[in-house]
Every structure is written in structure tokens, then in C-alpha cells.
C-alpha positions, -999 to +999 in steps of 0.1 A: +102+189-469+129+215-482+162+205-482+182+217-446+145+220-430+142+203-399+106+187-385+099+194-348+072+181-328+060+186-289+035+168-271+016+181-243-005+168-214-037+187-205-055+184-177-087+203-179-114+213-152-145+197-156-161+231-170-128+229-194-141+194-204-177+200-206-163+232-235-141+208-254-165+180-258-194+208-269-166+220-296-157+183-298-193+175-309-196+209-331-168+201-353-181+166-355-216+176-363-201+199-393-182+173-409-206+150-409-232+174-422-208+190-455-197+151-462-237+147-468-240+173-488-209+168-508-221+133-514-255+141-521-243+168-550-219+137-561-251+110-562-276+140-580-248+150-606-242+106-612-279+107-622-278+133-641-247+119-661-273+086-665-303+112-684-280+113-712-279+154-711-250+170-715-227+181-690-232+218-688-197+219-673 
């Protein structure tokens, strides 16, 4: 952090309605299902470039 910058944090308590809750967990469960899904495909382009380093080709990179 700069010099003379100060870090400030707040903390809140929510207390949502069960429709409230029912929204959060959906989005909840979105942003989960996202994750997951790009971590798959960034470790299935990992796994297919590995085996392609072990053809012996070039790297066209």
C-alpha cells in the first residue's frame, strides 16, 4: 500500500427474506457452477498442451 494510505474495512450484518435467500443462493450456485466449469477447461487446455509437449513437436508458441 502507498505510503500515507490508510486501509479501512466495514462489516455488515444482512438479514434477508426468504425470497432474498432463495436469489443469493441461485447466484451463490451460478458463480459456483462458473468457476468450476472455466477451472475444467483451463485444466483440460493445460493436460492437452502437456501431451502435446510429450509428441516431441514443436511448440508453435
Amino acid at each position: 500500500m502507498p505510503e500515507g494510505w490508510t486501509a479501512q474495512a466495514y462489516r455488515f450484518a444482512l438479514d434477508p427474506t426468504p425470497t432474498q435467500l432463495r436469489g443469493l443462493a441461485s447466484h451463490a450456485g451460478a458463480a459456483r457452477f462458473a468457476h468450476n466449469h472455466m477451472l475444467a477447461l483451463v485444466k483440460a487446455t493445460m493436460d492437452q498442451r502437456a501431451a502435446e509437449r510429450s509428441y516431441g513437436f514443436p511448440s508453435l508458441s
